[in-house]
C-alpha positions, -999 to +999 in steps of 0.1 A: -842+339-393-818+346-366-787+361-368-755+360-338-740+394-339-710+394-316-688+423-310-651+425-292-642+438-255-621+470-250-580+463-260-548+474-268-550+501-236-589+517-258-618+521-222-641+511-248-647+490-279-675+507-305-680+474-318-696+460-288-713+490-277-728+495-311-742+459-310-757+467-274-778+496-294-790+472-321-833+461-325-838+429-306-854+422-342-844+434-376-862+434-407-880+404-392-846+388-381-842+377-346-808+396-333-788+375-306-760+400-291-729+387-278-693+401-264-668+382-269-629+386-255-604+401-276-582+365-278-567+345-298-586+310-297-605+316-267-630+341-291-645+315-313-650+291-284-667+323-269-691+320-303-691+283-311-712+279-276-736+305-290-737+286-326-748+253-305-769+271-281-789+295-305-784+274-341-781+311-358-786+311-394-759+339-399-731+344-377-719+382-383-689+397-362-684+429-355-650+447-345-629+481-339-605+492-371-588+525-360-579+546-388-606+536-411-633+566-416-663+542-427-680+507-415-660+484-436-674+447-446-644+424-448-641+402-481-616+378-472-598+360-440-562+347-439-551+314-424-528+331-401-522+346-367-494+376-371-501+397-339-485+433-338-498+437-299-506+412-273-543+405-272-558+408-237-542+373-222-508+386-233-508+357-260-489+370-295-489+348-321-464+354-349-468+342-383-488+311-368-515+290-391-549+294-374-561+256-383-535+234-397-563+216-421-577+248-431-580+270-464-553+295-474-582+320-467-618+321-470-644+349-487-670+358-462-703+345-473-727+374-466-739+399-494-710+426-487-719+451-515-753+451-509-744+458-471-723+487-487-751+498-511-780+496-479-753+513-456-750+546-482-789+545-486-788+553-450-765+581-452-734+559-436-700+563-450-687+529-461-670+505-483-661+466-486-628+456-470-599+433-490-577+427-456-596+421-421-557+426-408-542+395-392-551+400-351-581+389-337-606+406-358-592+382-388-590+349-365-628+352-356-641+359-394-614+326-404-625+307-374-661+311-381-657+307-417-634+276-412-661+260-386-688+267-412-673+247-440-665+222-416-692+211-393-720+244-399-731+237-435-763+262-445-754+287-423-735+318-433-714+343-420-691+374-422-669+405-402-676+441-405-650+468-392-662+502-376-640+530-371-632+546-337-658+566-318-653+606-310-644+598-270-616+572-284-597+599-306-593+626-281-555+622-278-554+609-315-549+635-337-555+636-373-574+598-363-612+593-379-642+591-361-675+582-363-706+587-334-721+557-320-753+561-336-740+565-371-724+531-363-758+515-349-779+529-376-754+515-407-754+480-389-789+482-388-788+489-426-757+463-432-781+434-415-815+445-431-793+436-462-782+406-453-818+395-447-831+403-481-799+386-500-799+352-478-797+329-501-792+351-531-761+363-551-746+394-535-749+425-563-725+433-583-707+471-580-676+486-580-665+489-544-639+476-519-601+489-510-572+483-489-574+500-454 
């Protein structure tokens, strides 16, 4: 099996993205999974065509994208994506999207077909604060998990894929107070966890557990 896990560039004025820098840490191979690591740019549009070169190069089985969620205090698996663009900030070409449909032919939203609550359950094994996600937001961290989601049901048939949120790291939340944190190896070691899930549950029904809010 091998898995493209991508994770964003530093934006919105942050020196550093954790979601990147916690992919970086990441086993070249998990739980028997080959790991392909990628950075992608924190835009609109330009991100997935960042990834779909990687999905033609590499011909991943799961495509799973990682990004920054300030404010949250655990590594959050997202459920759903929303067909729509609805940018608070500029991303980092200055492009701002406002209440704009992502793909015109596509789904009102789609459910992220990786094994989320299992991710959850294997995360808490390892002693990493977490919980499944019902809103990935509407910037870019929501345009990559619809645009990979979308392509999938399109033109990538078999393969699966999925977003997970990590919270800020210490360094980031210096002049942020009262803001959660979490160190970069807590981060590392519950991805590690999240993907060794996702291995065992390809192809199998996710579990079934309470779990997931409304960050």
């Amino acid at each position: 099996m091998k898995i493209l896990v991508t994770g964003f560039d530093p934006f919105g004025g942050e020196k550093v993205n954790p979601a990147y820098e916690a992919v970086k840490l990441l086993d070249d191979t998990i739980a028997g999974a080959e790991i392909v690591k990628l950075e992608i740019p924190t835009v609109f549009h330009k991100s997935y065509s960042v990834v779909k070169e990687q999905i033609i190069e590499n011909n991943p089985d799961v495509i799973l994208c990682i990004g920054q969620a300030g404010g949250r205090f655990g590594i959050t698996p997202e459920r759903v994506a929303i067909n729509v663009d609805d940018a608070r900030i500029p991303d980092n070409e200055k492009n701002q999207p406002i209440d704009e449909k992502i793909q015109i032919d596509g789904k009102e939203a789609y459910f992220s077909s990786l094994p989320i609550k299992a991710m959850v359950e294997k995360m808490h094994a390892a002693g990493v604060p977490s919980s499944v996600s019902n809103s990935a937001g509407t910037f870019v961290c929501n345009h990559i998990m619809y645009q990979v989601l979308y392509h999938i049901d399109k033109k990538f048939p078999g393969k699966t894929g999925g977003f997970v949120h990590v919270p800020f790291i210490p360094e980031q939340v210096v002049d942020k107070p009262n803001q959660p944190s979490m160190n970069l190896e807590d981060i590392k070691r519950g991805l590690h966890a999240g993907i060794e899930a996702i291995v065992a549950y390809h192809g199998k029904e996710d579990i079934k557990e309470v779990g997931g809010a409304i960050h």
